[in-house]
C-alpha positions in Angstrom: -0.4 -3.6 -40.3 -4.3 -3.3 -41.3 -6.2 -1.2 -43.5 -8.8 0.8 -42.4 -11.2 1.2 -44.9 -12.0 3.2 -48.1 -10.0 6.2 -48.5 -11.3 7.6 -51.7 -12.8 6.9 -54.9 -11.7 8.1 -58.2 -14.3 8.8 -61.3 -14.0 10.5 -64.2 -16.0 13.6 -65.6 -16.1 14.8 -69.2 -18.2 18.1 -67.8 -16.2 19.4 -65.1 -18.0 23.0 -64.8 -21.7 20.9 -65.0 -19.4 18.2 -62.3 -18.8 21.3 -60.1 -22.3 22.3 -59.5 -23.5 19.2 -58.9 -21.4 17.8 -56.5 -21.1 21.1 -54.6 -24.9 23.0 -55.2 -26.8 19.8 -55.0 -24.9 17.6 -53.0 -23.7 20.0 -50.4 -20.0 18.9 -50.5 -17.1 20.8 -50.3 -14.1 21.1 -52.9 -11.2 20.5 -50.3 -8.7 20.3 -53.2 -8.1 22.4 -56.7 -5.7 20.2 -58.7 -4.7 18.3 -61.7 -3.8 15.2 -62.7 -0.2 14.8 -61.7 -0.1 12.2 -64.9 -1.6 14.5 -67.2 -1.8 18.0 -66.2 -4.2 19.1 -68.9 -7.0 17.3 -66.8 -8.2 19.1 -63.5 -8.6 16.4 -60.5 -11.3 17.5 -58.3 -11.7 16.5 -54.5 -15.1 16.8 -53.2 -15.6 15.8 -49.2 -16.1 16.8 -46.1 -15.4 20.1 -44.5 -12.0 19.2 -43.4 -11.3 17.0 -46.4 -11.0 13.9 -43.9 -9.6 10.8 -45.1 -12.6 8.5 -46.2 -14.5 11.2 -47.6 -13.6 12.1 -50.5 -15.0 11.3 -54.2 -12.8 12.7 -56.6 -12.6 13.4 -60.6 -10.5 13.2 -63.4 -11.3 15.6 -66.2 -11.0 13.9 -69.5 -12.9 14.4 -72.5 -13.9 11.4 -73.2 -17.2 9.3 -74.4 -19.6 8.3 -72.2 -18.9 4.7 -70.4 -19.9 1.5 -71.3 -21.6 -0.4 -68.7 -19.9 -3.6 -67.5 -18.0 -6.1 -65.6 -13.9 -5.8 -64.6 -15.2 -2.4 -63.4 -16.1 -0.5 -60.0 -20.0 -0.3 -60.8 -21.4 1.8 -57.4 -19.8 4.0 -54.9 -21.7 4.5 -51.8 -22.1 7.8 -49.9 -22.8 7.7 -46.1 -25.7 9.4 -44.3 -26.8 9.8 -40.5 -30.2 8.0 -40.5 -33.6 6.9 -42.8 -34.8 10.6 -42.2 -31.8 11.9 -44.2 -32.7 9.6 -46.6 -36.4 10.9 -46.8 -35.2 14.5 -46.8 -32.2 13.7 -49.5 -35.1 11.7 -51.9 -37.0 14.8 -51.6 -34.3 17.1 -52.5 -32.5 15.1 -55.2 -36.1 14.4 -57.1 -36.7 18.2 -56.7 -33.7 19.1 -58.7 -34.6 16.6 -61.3 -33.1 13.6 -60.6 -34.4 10.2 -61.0 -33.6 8.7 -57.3 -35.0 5.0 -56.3 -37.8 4.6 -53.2 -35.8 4.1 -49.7 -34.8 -0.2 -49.5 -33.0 -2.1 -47.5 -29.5 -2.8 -49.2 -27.4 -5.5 -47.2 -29.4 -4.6 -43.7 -28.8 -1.1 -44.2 -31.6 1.6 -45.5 -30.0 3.3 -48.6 -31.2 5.2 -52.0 -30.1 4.9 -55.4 -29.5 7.6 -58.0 -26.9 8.6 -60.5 -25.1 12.2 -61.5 -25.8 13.8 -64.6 -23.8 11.3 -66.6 -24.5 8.6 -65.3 -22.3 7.9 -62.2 -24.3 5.5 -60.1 -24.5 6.7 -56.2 -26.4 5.1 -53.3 -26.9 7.2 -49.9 -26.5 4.7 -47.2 -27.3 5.1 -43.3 -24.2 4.8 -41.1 -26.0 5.3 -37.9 -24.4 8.8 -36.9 -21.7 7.5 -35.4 -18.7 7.9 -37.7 -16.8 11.2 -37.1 -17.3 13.8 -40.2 -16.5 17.6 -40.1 -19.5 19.4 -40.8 -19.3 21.8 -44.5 -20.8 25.1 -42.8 -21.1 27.1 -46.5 -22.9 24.0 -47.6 -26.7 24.5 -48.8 -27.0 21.3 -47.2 -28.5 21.3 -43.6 -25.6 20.3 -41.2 -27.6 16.9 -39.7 -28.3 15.7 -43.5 -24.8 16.2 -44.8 -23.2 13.5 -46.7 -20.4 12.1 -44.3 -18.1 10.3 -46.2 -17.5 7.2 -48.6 -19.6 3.8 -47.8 -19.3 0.6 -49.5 -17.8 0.4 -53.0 -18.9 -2.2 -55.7 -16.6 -3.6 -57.8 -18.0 -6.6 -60.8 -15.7 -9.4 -61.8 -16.7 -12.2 -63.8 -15.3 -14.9 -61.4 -14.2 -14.0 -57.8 -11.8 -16.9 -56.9 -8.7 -15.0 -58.0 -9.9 -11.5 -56.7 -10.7 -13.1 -53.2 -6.8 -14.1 -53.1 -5.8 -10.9 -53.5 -8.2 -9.2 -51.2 -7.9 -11.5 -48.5 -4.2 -13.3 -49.2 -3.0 -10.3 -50.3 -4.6 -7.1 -49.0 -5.9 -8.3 -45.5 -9.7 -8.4 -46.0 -12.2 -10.7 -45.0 -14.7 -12.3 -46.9 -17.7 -11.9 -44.2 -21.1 -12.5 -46.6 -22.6 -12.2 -49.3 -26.7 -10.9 -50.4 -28.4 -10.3 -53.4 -29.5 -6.8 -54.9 -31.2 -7.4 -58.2 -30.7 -3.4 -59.3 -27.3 -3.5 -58.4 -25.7 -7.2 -59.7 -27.2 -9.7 -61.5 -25.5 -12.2 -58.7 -24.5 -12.8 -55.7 -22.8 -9.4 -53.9 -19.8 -10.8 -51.7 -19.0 -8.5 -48.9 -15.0 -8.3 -47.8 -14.7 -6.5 -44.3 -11.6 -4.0 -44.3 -10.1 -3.9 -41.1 -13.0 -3.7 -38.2 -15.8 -2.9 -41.1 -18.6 -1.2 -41.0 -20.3 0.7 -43.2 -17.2 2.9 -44.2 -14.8 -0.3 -44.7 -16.1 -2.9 -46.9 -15.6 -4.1 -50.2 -18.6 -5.4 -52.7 -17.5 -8.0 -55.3 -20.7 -8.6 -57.6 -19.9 -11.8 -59.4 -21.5 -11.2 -63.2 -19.9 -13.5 -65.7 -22.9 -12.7 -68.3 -22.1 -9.0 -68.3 -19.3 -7.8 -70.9 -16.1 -6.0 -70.6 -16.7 -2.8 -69.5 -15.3 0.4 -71.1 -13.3 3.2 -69.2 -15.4 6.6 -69.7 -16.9 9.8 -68.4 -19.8 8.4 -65.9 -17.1 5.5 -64.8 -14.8 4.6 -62.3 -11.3 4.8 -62.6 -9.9 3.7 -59.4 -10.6 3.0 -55.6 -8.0 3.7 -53.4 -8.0 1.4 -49.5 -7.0 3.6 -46.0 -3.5 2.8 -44.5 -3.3 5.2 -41.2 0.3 6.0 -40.9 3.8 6.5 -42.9 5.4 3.6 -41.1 2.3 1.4 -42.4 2.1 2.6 -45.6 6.0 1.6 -45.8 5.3 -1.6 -44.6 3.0 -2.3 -47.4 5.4 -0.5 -49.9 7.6 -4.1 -48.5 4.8 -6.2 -48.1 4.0 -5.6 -51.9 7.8 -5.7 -53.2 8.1 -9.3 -51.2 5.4 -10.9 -52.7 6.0 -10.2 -56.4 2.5 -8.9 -57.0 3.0 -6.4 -59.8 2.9 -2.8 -58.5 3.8 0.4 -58.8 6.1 0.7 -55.9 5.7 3.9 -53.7 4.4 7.2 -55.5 4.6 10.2 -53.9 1.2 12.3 -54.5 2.3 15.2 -51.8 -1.4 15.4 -50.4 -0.9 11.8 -49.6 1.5 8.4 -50.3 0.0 5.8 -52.7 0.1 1.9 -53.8 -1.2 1.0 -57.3 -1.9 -2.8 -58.2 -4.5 -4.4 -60.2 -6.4 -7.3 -58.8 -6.3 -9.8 -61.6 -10.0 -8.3 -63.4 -8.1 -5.5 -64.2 -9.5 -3.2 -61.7 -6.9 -0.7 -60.3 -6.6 -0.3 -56.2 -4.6 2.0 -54.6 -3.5 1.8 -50.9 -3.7 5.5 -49.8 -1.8 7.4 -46.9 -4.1 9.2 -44.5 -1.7 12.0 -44.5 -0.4 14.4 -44.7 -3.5 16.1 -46.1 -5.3 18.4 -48.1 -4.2 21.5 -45.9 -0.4 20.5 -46.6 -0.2 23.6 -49.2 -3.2 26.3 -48.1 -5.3 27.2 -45.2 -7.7 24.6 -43.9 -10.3 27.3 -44.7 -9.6 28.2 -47.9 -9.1 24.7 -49.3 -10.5 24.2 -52.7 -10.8 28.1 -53.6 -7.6 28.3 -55.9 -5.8 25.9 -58.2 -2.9 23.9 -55.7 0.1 22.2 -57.7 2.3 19.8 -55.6 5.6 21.4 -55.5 6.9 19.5 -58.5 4.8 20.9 -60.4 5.0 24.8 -59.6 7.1 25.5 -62.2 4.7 24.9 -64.9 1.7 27.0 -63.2 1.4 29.0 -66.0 1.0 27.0 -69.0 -1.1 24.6 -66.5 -3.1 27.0 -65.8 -3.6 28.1 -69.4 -4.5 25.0 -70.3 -7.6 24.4 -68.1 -10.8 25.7 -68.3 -12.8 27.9 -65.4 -15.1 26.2 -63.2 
């Protein structure tokens, strides 16, 4: 029983038309999924990944209209997106700065070459090499050339204030390994501590910047709202359903989210992880190749298609 690495990353948008464009015109993804918020249906929830919607690629967001939010620690502060090599980096700082946004020159983060830069409200992104070796399914309709493509989620960076009691959790707890640490002055004001989720590699670690000077952050547009770890199968992601139950950790005990199975806990920050199914996937209720196109509502929520609907603005 392992986890396999990041399965997808949760912000939150206060623009979702403005959201839209971006993450589909400029960064070339695809929206596999057309949704809401199963906890509050007023809110689209918006799956941007690959062109198969593979598990590990996908960035997702909560529509809420909310303010802006406040920088700080007990948060996830970075999510990482994966590229092939340094010369999709070149091409993807020449593309972002044409369309007007600030992007960072290409440095070394951790031993890998990566770029930083942040969506139009503020969500801050770094494009990361992976070395072309991790499986992705190309996005034919995307305006993005095919061998530049982002190819999934990298490394996410979450700030605590201390990290003894989040390392038990991770590594006690959760199964990672605490492998190294670096330093990054535009990303932490600390130390970075790097947690290996099952084999690692750039699409399965964990960053834990340790910032006891920052203050609390504040939930908001521009923000993080969760990140959610890979378990491959049903029969793991029952075993952790147990594993969780016999330890006493609080949790929310199995949830059901049709597209996939989840975990919620808190590590003790604050910060909510999930512990995500791989299946059975975003094609459960459409065709593969028509994913995204038209608002999908897990069966429990049919029903109420029409005053969902009415409720939610176009895209």
């Amino acid at each position: 029983m392992q986890l396999t690495g990041i399965h997808h990353v949760t912000a939150i948008t206060a623009q979702a038309a403005q959201n839209h464009r971006f993450y589909v015109e400029t960064l070339g993804l695809r929206l596999v999924k057309k949704t809401v918020n199963q906890d509050d249906t007023s809110a689209y929830h918006l799956f941007y990944a690959d062109g198969a919607g593979s598990p590990g690629t996908d960035l997702t967001f909560f529509d809420w209209p909310t303010a802006p939010a406040r920088r700080g620690t007990h948060s996830i502060v970075r999510t990482a997106l994966r590229v092939a090599n340094e010369a999709s980096l070149e091409w993807w700082r020449q593309r972002l700065s044409a369309a007007g946004v600030a992007v960072s020159d290409i440095v070394g983060i951790n031993g890998r070459a990566a770029l930083d830069f942040e969506d139009p409200e503020g969500q801050r992104l770094t494009l990361v090499v992976d070395g072309g070796a991790i499986p992705f399914a190309v996005w034919e309709k995307s305006p993005v050339p095919a061998e530049h493509q982002i190819r999934g989620l990298g490394p996410v960076t979450i700030s605590v204030p201390q990290i003894e009691r989040t390392e038990l959790v991770l590594t006690k707890l959760l199964g990672l390994e605490r492998t190294s640490n670096y330093q990054h002055a535009a990303h932490a004001s600390g130390d970075i501590h790097v947690f290996r989720i099952g084999e690692g590699g750039p699409a399965a670690e964990l960053h834990v910047a340790v910032e006891p000077g920052l203050p609390q952050a504040r939930e908001g547009a521009g923000g993080v709202h969760h990140l959610a770890l890979r378990t491959p199968s049903f029969g793991e992601y029952d075993a952790w359903a147990e594993r969780l139950r016999e330890s006493g950790y609080p949790n929310s005990g199995p949830v059901d989210r049709f597209y996939f199975r989840s975990l919620y806990l808190r590590e003790p920050n604050g910060i909510l992880i999930e512990i995500a199914s791989d299946g059975p996937g975003f094609a459960t209720d459409e065709p593969a190749e028509t994913m995204g196109e038209a608002l999908s509502l897990p069966p429990f929520l049919e029903a109420k298609r029409a005053a969902i609907e009415a409720g939610l603005k176009p895209l």
